[in-house]
N, CA, C and O atoms as a Tinker XYZ file with bonds, in Angstrom:
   292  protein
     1  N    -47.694000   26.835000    7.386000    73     2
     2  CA   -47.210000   26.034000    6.284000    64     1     3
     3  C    -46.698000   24.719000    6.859000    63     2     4     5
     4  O    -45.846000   24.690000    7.746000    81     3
     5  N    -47.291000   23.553000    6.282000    73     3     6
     6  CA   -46.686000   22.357000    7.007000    64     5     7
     7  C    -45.286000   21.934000    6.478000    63     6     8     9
     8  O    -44.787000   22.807000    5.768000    81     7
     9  N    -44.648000   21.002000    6.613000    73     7    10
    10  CA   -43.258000   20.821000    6.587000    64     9    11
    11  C    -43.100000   20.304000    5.171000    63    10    12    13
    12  O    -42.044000   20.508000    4.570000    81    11
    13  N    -44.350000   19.481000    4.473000    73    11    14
    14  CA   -44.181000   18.912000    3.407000    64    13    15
    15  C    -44.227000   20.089000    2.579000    63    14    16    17
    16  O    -43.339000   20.067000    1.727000    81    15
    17  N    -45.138000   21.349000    2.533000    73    15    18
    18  CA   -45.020000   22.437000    1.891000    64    17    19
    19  C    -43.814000   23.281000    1.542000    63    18    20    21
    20  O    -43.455000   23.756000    0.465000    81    19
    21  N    -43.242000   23.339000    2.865000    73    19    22
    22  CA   -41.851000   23.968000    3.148000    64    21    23
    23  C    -40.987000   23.186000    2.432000    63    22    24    25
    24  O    -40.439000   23.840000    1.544000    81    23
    25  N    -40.582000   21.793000    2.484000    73    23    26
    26  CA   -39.894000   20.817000    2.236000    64    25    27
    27  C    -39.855000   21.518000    0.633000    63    26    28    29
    28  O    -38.956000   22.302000    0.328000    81    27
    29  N    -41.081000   21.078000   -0.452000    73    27    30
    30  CA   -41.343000   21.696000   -1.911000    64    29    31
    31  C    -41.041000   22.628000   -2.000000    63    30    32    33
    32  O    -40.595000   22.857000   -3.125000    81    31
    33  N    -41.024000   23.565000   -1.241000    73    31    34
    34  CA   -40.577000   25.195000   -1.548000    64    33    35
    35  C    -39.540000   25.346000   -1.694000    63    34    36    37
    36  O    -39.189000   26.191000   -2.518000    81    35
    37  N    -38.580000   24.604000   -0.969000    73    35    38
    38  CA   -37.268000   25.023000   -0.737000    64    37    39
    39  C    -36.672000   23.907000   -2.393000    63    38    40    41
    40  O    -36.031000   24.446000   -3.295000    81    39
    41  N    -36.977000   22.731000   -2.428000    73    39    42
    42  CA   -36.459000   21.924000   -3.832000    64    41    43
    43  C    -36.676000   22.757000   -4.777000    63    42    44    45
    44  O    -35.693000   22.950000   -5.491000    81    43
    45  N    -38.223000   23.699000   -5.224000    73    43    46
    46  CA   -38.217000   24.244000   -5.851000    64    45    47
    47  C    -37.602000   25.354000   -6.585000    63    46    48    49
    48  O    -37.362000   25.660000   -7.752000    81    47
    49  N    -37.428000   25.886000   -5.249000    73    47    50
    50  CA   -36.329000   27.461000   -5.030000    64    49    51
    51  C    -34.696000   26.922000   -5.660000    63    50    52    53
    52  O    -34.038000   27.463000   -6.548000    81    51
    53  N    -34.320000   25.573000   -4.781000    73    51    54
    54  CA   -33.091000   25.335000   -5.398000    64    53    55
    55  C    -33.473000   24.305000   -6.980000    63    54    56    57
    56  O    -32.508000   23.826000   -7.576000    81    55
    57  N    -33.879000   24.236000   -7.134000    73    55    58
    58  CA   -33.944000   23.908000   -8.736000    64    57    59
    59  C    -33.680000   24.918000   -9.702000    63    58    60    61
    60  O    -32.787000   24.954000  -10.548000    81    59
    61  N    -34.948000   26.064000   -9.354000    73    59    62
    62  CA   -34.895000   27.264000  -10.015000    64    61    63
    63  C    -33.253000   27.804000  -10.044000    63    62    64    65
    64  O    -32.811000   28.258000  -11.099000    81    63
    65  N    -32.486000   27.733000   -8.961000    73    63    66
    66  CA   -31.414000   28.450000   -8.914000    64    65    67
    67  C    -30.220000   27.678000   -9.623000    63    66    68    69
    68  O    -29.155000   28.246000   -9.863000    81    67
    69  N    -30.465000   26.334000   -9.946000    73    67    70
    70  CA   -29.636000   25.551000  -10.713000    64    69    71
    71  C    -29.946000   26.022000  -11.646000    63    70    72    73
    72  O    -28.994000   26.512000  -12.253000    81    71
    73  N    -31.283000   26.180000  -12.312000    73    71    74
    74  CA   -31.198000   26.308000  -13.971000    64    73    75
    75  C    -30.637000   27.750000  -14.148000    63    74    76    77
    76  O    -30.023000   28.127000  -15.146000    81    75
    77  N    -30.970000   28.630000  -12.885000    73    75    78
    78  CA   -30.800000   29.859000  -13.512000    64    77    79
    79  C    -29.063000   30.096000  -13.527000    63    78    80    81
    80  O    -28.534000   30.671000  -14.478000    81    79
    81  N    -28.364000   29.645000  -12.507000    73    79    82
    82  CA   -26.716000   29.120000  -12.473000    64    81    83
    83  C    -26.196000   28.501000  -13.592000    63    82    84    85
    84  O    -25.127000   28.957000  -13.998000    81    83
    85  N    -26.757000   27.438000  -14.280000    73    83    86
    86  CA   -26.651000   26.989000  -15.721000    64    85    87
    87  C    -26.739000   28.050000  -17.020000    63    86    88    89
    88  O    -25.758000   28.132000  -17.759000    81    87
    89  N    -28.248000   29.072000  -17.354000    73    87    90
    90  CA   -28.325000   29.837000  -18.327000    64    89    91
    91  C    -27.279000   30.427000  -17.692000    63    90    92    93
    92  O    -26.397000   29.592000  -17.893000    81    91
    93  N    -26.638000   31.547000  -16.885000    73    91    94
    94  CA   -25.552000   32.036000  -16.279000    64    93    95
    95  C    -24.523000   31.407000  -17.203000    63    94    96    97
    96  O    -24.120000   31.873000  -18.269000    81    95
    97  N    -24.204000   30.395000  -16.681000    73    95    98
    98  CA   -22.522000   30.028000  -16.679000    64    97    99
    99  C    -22.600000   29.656000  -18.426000    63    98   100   101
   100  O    -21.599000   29.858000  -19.113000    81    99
   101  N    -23.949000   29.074000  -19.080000    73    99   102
   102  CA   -24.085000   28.726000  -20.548000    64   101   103
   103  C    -23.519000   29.842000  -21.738000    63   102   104   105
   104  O    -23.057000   29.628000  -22.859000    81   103
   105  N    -23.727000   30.939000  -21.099000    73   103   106
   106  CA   -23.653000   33.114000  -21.439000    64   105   107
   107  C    -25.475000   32.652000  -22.119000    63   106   108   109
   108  O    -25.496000   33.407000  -23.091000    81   107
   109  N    -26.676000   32.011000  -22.140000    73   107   110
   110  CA   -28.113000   32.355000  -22.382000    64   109   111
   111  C    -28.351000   33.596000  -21.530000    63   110   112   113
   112  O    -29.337000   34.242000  -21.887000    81   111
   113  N    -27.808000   33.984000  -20.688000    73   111   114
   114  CA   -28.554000   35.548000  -20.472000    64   113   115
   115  C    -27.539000   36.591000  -20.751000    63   114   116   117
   116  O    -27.737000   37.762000  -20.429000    81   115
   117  N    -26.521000   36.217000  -21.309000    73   115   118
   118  CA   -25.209000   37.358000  -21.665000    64   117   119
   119  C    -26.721000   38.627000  -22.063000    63   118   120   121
   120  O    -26.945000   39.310000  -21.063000    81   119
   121  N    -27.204000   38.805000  -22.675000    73   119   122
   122  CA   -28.372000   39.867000  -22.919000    64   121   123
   123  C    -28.998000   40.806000  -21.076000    63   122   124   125
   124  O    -29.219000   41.996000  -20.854000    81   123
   125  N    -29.071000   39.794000  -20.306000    73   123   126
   126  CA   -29.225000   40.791000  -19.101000    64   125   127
   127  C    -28.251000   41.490000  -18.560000    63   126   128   129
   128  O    -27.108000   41.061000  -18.397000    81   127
   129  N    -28.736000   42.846000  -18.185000    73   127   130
   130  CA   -28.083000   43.700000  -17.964000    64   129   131
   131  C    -27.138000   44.956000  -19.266000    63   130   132   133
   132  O    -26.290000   45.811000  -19.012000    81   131
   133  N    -27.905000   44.459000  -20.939000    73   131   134
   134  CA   -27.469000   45.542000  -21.640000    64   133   135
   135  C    -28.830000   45.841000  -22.289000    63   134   136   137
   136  O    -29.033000   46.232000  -23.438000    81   135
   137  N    -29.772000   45.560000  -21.261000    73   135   138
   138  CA   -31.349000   46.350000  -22.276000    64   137   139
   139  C    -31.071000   47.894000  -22.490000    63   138   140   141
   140  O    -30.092000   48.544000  -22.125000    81   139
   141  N    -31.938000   48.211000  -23.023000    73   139   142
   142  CA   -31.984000   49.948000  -23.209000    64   141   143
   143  C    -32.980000   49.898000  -21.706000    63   142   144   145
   144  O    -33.774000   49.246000  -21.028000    81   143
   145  N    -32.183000   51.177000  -21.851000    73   143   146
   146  CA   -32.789000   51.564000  -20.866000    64   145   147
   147  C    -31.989000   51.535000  -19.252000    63   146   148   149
   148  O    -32.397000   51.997000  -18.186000    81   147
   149  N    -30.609000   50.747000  -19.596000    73   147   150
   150  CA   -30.240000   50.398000  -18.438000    64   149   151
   151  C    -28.784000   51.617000  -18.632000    63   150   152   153
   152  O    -28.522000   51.789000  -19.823000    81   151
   153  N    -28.052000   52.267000  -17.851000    73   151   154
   154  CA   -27.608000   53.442000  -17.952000    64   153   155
   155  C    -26.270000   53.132000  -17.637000    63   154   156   157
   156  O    -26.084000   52.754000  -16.481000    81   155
   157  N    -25.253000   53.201000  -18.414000    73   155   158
   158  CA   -23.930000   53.054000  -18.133000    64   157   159
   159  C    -23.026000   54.238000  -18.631000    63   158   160   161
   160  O    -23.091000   54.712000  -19.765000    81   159
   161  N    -22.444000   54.522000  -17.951000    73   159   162
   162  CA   -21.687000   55.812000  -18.034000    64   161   163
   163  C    -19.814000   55.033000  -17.583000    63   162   164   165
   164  O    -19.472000   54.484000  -16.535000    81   163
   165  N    -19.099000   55.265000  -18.667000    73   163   166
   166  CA   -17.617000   55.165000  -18.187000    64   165   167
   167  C    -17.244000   56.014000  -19.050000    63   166   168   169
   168  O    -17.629000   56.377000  -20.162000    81   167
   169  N    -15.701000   56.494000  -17.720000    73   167   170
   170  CA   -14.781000   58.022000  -17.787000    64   169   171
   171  C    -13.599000   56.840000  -17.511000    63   170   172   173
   172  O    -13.522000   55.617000  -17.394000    81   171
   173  N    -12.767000   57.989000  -17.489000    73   171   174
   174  CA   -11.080000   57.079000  -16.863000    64   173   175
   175  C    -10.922000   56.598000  -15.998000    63   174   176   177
   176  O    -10.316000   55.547000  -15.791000    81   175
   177  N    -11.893000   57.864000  -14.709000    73   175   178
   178  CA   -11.252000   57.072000  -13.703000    64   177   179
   179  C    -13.140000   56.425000  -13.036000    63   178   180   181
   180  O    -13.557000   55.836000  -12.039000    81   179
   181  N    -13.362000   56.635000  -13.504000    73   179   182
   182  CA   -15.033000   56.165000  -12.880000    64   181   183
   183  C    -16.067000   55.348000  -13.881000    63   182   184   185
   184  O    -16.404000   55.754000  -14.993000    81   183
   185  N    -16.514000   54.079000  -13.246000    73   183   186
   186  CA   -17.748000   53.365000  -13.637000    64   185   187
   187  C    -18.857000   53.454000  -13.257000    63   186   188   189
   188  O    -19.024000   52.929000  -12.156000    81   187
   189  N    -20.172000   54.133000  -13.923000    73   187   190
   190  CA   -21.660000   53.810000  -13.107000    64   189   191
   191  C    -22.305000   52.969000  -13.753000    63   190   192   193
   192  O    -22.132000   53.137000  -14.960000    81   191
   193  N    -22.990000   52.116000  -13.508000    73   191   194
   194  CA   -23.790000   51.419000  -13.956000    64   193   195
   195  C    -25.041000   51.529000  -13.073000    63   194   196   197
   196  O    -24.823000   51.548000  -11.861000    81   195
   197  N    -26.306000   51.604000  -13.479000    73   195   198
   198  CA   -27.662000   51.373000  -12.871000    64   197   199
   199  C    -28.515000   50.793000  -13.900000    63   198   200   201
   200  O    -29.211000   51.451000  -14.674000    81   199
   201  N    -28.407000   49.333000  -13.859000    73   199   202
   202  CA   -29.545000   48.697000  -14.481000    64   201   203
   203  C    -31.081000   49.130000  -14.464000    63   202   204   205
   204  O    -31.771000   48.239000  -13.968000    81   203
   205  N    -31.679000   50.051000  -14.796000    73   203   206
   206  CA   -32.660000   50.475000  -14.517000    64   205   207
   207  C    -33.813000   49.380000  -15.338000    63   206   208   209
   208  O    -34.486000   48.681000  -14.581000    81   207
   209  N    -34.017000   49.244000  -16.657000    73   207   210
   210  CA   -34.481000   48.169000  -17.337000    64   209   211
   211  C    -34.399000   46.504000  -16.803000    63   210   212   213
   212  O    -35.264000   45.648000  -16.615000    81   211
   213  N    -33.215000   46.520000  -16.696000    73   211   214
   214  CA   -32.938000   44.867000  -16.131000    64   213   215
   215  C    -33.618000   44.425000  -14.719000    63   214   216   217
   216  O    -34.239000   43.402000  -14.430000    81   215
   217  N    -33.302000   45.478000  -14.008000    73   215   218
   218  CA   -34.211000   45.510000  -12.535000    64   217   219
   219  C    -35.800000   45.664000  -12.783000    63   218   220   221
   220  O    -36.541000   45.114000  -11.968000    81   219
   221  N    -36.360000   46.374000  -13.851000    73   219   222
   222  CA   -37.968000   46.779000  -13.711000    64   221   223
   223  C    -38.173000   45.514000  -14.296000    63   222   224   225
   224  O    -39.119000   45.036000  -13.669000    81   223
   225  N    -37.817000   44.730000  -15.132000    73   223   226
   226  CA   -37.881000   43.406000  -15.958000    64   225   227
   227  C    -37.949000   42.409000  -14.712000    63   226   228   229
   228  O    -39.036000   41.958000  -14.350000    81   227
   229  N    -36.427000   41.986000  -13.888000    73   227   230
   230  CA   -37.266000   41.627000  -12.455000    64   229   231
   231  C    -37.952000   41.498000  -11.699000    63   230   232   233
   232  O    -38.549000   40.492000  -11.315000    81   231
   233  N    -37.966000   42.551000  -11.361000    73   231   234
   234  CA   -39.646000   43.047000  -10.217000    64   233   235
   235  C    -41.151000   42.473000  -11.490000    63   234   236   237
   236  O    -42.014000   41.781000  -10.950000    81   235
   237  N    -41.297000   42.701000  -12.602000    73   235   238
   238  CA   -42.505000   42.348000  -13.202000    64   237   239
   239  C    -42.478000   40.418000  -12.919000    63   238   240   241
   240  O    -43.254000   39.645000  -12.356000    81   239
   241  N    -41.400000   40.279000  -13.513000    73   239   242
   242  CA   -41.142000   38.456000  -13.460000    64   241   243
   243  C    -41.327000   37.944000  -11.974000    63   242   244   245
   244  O    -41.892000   36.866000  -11.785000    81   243
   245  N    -41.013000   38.450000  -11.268000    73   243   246
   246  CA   -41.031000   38.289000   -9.647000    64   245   247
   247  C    -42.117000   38.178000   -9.231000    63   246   248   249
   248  O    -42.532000   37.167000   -8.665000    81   247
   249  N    -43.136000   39.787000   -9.561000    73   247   250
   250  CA   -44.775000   39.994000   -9.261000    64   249   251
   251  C    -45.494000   39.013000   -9.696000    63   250   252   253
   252  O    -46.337000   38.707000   -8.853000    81   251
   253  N    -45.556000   38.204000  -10.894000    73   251   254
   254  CA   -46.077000   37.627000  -11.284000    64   253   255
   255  C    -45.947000   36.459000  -11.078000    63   254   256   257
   256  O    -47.005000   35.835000  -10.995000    81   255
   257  N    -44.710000   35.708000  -10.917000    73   255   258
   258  CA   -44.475000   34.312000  -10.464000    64   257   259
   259  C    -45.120000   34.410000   -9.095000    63   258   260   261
   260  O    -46.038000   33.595000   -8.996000    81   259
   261  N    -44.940000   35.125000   -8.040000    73   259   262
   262  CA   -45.674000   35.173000   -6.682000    64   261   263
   263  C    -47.125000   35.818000   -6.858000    63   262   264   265
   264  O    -47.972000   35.703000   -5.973000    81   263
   265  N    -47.307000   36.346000   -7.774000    73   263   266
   266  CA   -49.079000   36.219000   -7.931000    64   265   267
   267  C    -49.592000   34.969000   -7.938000    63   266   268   269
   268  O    -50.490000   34.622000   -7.171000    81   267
   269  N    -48.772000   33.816000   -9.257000    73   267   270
   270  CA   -49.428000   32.529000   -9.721000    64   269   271
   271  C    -49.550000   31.788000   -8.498000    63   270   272   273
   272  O    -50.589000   31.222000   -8.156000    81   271
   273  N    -47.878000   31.800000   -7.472000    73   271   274
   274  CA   -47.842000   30.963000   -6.477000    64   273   275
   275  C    -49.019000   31.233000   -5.152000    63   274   276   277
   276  O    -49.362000   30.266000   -4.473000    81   275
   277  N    -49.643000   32.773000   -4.839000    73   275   278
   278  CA   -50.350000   33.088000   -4.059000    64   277   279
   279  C    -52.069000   32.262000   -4.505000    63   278   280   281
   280  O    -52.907000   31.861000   -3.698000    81   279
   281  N    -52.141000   32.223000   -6.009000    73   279   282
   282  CA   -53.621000   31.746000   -6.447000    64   281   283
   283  C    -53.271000   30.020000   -6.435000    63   282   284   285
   284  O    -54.195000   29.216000   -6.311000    81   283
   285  N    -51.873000   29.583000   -6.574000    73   283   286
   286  CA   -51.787000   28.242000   -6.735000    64   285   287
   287  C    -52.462000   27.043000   -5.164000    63   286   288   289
   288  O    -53.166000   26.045000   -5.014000    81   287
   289  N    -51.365000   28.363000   -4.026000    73   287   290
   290  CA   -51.735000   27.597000   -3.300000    64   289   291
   291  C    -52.880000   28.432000   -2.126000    63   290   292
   292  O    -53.419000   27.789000   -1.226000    81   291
């Protein structure tokens, strides 16, 4: 990968992480992390949480953005 490639990758990566720091702090994703499917259990003295939905929703968005980027470049 030459440096100008690298150079884009990395603006890109931190762009992405601004907007996604913005919907964050805006509450636009207050919705992640209460899909069905995602398993929360509270008692008195104990919290579980395992996003199971919110994480498989990830991994698909993930697979696919690095599919486009593998055919892009």
């Amino acid at each position: 990968m030459s440096q100008t490639a690298a150079g884009r990758l990395f603006v890109a990566a931190g762009v992405a992480f601004v907007i996604i720091g913005v919907l964050v702090w805006s509450g636009a994703l207050s919705w992640f992390g209460r899909l069905p499917g995602d398993i929360r259990i509270e008692r008195d003295s104990v919290r579980v949480y395992v996003p199971l939905a919110s994480m498989l929703l990830v991994s698909v968005v993930l697979s696919l953005l690095l599919q486009l980027a593998r055919r892009w470049w």
